[in-house]
C-alpha positions as CSV (number, residue, x, y, z in Angstrom):
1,X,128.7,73.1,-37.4
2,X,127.2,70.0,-37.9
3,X,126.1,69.8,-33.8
4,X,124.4,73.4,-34.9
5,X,122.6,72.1,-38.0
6,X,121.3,68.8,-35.9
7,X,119.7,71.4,-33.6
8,X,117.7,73.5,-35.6
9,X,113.7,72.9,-34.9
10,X,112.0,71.1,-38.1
11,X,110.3,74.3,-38.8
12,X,113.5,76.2,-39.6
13,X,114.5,73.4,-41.8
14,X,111.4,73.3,-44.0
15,X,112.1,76.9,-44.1
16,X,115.8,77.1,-44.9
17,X,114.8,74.6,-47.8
18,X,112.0,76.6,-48.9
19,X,114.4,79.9,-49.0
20,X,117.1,77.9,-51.1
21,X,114.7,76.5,-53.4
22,X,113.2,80.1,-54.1
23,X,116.7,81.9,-54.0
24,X,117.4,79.4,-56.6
25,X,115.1,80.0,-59.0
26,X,114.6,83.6,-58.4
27,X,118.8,83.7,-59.3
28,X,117.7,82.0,-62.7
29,X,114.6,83.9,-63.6
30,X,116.7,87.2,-63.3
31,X,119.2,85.8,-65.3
32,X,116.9,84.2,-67.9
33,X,115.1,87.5,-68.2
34,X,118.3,89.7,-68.9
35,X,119.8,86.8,-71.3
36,X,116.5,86.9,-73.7
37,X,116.4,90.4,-73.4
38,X,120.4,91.0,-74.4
39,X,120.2,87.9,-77.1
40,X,117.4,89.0,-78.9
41,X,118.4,92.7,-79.2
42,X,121.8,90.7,-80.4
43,X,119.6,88.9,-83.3
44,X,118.2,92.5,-84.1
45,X,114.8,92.1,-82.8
46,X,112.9,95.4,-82.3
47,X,112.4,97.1,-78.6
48,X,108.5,96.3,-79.2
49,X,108.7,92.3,-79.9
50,X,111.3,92.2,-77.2
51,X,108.7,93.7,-74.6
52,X,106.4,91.7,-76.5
53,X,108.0,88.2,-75.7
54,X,107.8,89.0,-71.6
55,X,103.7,89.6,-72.3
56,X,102.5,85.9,-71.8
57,X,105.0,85.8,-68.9
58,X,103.1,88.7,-67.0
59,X,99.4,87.6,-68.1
60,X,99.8,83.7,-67.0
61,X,101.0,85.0,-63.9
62,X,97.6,86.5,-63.2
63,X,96.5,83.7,-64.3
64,X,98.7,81.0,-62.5
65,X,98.7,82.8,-58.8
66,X,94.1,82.6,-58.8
67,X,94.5,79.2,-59.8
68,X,97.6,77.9,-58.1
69,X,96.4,79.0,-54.4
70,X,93.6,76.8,-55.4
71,X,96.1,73.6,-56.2
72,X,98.1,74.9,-53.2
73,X,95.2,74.1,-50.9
74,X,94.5,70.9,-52.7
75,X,97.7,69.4,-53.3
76,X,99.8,70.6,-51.1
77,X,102.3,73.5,-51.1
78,X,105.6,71.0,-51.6
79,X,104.0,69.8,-54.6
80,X,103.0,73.2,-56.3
81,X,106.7,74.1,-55.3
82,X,108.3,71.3,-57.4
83,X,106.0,71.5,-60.0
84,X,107.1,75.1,-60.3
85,X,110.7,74.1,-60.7
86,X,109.7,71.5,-62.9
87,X,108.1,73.6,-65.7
88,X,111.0,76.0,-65.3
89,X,113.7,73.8,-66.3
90,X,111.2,72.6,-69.6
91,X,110.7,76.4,-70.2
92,X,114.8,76.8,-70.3
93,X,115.2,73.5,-72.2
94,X,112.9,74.9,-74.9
95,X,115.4,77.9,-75.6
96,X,117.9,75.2,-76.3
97,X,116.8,74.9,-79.9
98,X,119.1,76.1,-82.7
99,X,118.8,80.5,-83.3
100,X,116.2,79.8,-86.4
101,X,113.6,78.0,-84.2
102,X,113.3,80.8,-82.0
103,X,110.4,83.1,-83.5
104,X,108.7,85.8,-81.4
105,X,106.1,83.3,-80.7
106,X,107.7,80.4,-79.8
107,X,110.1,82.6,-77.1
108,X,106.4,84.0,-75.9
109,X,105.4,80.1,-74.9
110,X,108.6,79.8,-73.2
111,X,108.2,82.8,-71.3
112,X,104.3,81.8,-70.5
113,X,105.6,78.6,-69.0
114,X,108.5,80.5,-66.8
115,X,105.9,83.0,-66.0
116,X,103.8,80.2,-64.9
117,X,106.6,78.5,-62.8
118,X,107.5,81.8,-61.3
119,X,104.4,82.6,-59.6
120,X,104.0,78.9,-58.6
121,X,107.0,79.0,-56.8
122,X,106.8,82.6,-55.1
123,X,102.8,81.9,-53.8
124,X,104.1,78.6,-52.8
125,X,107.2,79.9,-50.6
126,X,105.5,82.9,-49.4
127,X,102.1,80.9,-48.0
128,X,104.6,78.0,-46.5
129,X,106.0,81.1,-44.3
130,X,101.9,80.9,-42.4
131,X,102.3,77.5,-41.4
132,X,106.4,77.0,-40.3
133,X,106.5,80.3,-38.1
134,X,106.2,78.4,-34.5
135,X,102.9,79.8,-32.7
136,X,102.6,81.9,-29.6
137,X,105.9,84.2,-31.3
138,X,103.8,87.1,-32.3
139,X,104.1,89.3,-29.2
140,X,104.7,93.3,-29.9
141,X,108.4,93.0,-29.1
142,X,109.2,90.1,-31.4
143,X,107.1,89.2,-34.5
144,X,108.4,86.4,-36.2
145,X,106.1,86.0,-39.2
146,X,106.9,89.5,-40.4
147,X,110.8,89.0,-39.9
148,X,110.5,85.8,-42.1
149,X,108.4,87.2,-44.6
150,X,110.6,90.3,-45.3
151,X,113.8,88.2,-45.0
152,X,112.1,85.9,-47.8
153,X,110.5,88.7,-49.9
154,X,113.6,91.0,-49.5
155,X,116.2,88.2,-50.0
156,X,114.1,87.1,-53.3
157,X,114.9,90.7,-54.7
158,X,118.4,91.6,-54.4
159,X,119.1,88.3,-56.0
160,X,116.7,88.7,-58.6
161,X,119.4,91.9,-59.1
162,X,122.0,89.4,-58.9
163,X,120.4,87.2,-61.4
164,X,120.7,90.4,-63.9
165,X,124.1,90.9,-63.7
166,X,124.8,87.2,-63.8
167,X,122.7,86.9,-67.0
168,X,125.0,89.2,-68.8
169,X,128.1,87.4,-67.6
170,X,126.8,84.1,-68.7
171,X,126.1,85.6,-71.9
172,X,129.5,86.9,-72.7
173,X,131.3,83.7,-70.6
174,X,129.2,80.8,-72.7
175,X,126.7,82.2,-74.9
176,X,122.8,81.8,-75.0
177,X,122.7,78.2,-75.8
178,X,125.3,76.5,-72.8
179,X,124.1,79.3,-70.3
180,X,120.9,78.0,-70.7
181,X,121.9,74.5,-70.4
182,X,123.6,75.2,-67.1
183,X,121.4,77.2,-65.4
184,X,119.2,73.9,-66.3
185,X,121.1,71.6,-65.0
186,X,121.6,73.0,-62.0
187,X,118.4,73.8,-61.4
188,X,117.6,70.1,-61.7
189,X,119.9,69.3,-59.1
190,X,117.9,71.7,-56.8
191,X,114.3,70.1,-57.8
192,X,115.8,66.7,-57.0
193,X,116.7,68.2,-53.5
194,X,113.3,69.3,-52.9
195,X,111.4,66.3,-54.0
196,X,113.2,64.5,-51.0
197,X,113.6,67.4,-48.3
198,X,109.7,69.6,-48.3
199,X,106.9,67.8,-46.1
200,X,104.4,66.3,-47.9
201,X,101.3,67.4,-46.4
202,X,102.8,71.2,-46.1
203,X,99.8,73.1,-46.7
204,X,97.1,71.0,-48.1
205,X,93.8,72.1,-46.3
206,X,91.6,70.0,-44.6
207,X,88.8,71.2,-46.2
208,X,89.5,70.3,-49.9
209,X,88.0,73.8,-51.4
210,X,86.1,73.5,-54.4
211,X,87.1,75.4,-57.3
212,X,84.4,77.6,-57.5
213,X,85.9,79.0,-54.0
214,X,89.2,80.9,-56.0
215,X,87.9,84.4,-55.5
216,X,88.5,85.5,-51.9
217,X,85.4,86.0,-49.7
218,X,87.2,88.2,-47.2
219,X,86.9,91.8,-46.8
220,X,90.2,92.3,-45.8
221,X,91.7,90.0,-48.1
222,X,89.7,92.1,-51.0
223,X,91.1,95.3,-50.3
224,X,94.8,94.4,-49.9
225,X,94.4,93.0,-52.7
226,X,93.0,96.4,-54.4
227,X,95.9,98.5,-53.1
228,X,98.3,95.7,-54.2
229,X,97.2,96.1,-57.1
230,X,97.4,99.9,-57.9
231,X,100.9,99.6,-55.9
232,X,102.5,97.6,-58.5
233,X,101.0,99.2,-61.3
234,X,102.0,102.5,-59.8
235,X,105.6,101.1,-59.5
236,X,105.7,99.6,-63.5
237,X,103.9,102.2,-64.9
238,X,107.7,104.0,-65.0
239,X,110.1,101.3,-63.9
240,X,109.1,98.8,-66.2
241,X,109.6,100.7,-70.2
242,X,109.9,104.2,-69.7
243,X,112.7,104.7,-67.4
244,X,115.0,102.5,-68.7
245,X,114.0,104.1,-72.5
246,X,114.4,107.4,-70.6
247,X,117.9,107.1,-69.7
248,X,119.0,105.8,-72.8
249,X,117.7,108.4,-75.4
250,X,118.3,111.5,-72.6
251,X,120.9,110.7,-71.0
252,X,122.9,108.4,-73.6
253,X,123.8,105.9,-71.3
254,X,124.6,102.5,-73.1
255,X,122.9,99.0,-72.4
256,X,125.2,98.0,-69.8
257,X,124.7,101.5,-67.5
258,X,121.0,101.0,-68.2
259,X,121.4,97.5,-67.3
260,X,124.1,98.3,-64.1
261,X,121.8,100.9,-63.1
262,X,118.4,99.4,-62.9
263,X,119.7,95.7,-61.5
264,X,121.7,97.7,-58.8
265,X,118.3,99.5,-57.8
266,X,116.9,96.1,-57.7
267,X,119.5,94.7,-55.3
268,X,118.9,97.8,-53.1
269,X,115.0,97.7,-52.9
270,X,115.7,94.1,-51.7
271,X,117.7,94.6,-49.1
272,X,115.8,97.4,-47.7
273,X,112.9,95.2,-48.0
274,X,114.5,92.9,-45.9
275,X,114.7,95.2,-42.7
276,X,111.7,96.5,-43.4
277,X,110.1,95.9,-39.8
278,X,112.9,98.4,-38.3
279,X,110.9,101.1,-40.1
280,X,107.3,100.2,-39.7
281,X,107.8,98.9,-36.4
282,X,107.6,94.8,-35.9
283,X,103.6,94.7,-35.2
284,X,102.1,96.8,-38.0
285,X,98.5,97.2,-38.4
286,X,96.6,97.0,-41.6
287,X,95.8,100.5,-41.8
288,X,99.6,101.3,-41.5
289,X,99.9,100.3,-45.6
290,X,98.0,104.0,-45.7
291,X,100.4,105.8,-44.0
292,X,103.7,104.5,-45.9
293,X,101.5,104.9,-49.1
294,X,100.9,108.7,-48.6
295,X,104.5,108.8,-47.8
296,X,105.6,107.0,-51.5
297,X,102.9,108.9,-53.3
298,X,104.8,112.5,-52.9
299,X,107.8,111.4,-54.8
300,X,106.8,110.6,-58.3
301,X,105.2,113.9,-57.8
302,X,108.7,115.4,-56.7
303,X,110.6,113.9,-60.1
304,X,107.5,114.9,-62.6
305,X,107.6,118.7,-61.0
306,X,111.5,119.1,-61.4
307,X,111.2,117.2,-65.1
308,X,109.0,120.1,-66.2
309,X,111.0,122.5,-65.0
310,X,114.0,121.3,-65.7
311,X,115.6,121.2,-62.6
312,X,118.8,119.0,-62.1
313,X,116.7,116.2,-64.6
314,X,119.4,113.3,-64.1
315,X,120.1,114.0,-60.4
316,X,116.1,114.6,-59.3
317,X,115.4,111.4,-61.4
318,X,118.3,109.0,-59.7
319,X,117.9,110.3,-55.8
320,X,114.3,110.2,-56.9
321,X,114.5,106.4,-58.1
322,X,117.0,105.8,-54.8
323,X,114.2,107.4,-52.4
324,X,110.9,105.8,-54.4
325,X,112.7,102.4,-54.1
326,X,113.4,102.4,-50.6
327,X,109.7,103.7,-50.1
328,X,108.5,101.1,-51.6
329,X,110.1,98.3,-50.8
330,X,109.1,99.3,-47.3
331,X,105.4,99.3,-48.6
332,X,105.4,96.2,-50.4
333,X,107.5,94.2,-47.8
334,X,104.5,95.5,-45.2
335,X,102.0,94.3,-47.7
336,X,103.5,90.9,-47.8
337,X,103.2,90.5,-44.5
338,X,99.7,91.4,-44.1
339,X,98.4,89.3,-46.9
340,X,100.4,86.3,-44.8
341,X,99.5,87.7,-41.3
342,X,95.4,87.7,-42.4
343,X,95.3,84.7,-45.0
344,X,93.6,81.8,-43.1
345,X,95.9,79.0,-41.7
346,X,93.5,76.0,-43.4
347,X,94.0,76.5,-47.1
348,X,96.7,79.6,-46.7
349,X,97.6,79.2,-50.2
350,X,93.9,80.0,-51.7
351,X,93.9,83.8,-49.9
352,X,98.2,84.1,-50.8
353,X,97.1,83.3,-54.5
354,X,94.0,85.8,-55.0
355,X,96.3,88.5,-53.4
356,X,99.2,87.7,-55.7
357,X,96.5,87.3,-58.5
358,X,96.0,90.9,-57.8
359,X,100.0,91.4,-57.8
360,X,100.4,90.1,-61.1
361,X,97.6,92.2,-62.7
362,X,99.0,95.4,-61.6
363,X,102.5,94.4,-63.0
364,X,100.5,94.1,-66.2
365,X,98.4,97.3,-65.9
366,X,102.1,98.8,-65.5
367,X,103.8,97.5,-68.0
368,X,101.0,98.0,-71.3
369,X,100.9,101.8,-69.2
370,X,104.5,102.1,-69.1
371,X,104.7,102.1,-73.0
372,X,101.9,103.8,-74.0
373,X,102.2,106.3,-72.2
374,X,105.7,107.1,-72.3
375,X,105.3,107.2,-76.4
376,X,102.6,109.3,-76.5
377,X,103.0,112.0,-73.4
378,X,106.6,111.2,-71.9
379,X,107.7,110.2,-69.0
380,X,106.4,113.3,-66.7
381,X,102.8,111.2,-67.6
382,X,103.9,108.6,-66.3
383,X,105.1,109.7,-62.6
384,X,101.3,111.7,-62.5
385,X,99.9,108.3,-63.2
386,X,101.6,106.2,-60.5
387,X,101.5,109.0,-58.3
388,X,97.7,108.7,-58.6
389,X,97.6,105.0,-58.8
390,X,99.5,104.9,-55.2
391,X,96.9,107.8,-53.7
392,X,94.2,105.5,-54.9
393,X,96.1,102.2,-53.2
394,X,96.6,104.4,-49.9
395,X,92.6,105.0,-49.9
396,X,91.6,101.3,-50.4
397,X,94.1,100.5,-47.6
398,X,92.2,103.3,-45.1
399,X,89.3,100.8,-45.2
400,X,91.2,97.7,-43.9
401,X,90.2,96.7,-40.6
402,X,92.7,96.5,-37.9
403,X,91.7,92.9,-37.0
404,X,93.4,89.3,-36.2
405,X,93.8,87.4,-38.6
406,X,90.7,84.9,-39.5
């Protein structure tokens, strides 16, 4: 074992640290995000200020992934990595204060600063991917770079499922308070591991980029960016408030089915995200995003035909949600790559940031749709909107270019 270990190539290394650090946090953002959720419904907060508390979380995300590929590029990616970790153990430190102290507001800074750490971490370990994958790999028959991105980026959502379930044991096992604590303290072990193990120049450009140089310049870059961008906010628009409201007051099911159910779907999507390249093929060109868009667009449109007529409503909307998932986690594992494959080597971070900029936004877009909409018109609304958002990501990807990357 250890003669095994000795032997693996420096790049593996970097990225076997880079993957623990991520799993890692990802395991405690999961099971932050269920324990506030859970707690606060505990203290009797309303479904609105709970959704409400996850809001800065989802806006300094946008914020935090335009600006941290800039820092990326400047500092180096080790450093935005740490720092990540770093404001995520002060953001679960700062639900450590007694029950009374924890307004609606105070909860929302919390979550701003985890929100911030989250998407410093993620555009961190997914532009780190560009520079470790060994050159010269990328033949038709064997394309490294994608395999690692989809391990990462499928890996980083079935334990974000995890991290669902094991915020609801943590609760019941410790309570809010020590499950905090711990997930803290263990967390700082892994940030002390980091600080001593990632490369120090990992990802710092040569060029220091200036600021002013945030917003992408590339074409290509642009437009994945676009369909990103209607892709998750075709995938939130239902996911994110109305289904899980939808199989509560329809179907009765308690918290803990609703719970079960959507972490398990979570675990899934990952995994299938991770073997994504068996589907697409292991050399996908930018165009392809089209095609498996098209696919994903016909099945919201599927589930909102059989909710009007009322055909089979619980089975059409779970094989629906099983079939939409695996959809698109094949889509957005393909997008991942891409946005790695085309982002430029010298500052990798700045076009990683832009596109998960983009990312971010659409999660928003989603989630204020998800609401809204589902109050007012229901959740047949909702499929018609994110099967138009995905039609409109699947049109913006017909313009990408099928070209190296620059």
């Amino acid at each position: 074992m250890i003669k095994a270990l000795a032997g693996i190539s420096p790049q593996i290394k970097q990225y076997l640290i880079i993957t623990g650090n991520y799993w890692a946090f990802t395991l405690t953002d999961g099971a932050l995000r269920m324990l506030v959720v859970l707690y606060f419904h505990q203290l009797g907060y309303s479904p609105i200020n709970i959704a409400m508390l996850f809001v800065f979380y989802e806006v300094f995300g946008v914020i935090t992934n335009l600006i941290g590929g800039w820092l990326g590029a400047r500092l180096g990616l080790n450093k935005t990595m740490n720092i990540g970790l770093a404001m995520q153990i002060i953001a679960l430190m700062m639900l450590t204060v007694p029950a009374d102290m924890l307004t609606v507001v105070y909860v929302m800074i919390a979550q701003a600063l985890s929100g911030i750490a989250k998407d410093l971490n993620k555009m961190s370990a997914k532009s780190a991917i560009k520079l470790l994958v060994p050159k010269g790999n990328d033949t038709a028959n064997d394309n490294k770079l994608y395999h690692w991105v989809a391990v990462l980026t499928g890996s980083k959502n079935a334990l974000k499922g995890v991290g669902f379930f094991l915020g609801g044991v943590l609760l019941t096992t410790f309570g809010f308070k020590d499950a905090i604590l711990l997930m803290a303290v263990i967390l700082l072990f892994v940030w002390l591991w980091s600080l001593f193990s990632l490369k120090t120049e990992l990802g710092k450009a040569k060029n220091k980029p200036k600021f002013t140089e945030i917003f992408s310049k590339s074409s290509s870059i642009n437009l994945l960016s676009a369909a990103r961008l209607f892709l998750f906010g075709a995938r939130d628009v239902w996911f994110v408030v109305a289904l899980p409201v939808f199989l509560a007051t329809t179907f009765n099911w308690d918290h803990w089915w609703v719970g079960g159910f959507m972490a398990s779907w979570v675990i899934g999507y990952g995994m299938v995200q991770s073997i994504a390249p068996r589907f697409t093929g292991k050399n996908p060109s930018p165009r392809s995003a089209a095609s498996w868009a098209s696919y994903l667009a016909v099945i919201p449109v599927l589930i909102a035909i059989a909710l009007h007529y009322q055909f089979y409503v619980q089975f059409s909307i779970i094989v629906g949600l099983l079939i939409f998932g695996a959809l698109f986690a094949i889509n957005s594992s393909l997008h991942s790559y891409l946005i790695v494959n085309l982002a430029d080597s010298d500052g990798v971070s700045m076009d990683v940031g832009f596109y998960y900029m983009a990312n971010a936004m659409g999660r928003l877009i989603g989630t204020v749709l998800s609401g809204w909409i589902f109050q007012v018109y229901g959740l047949e609304m909702c499929l018609w909107i994110s099967a138009l958002f995905i039609a409109i990501s699947a049109l913006i990807a017909l313009k990408l270019k099928d070209v190296s990357p620059h």
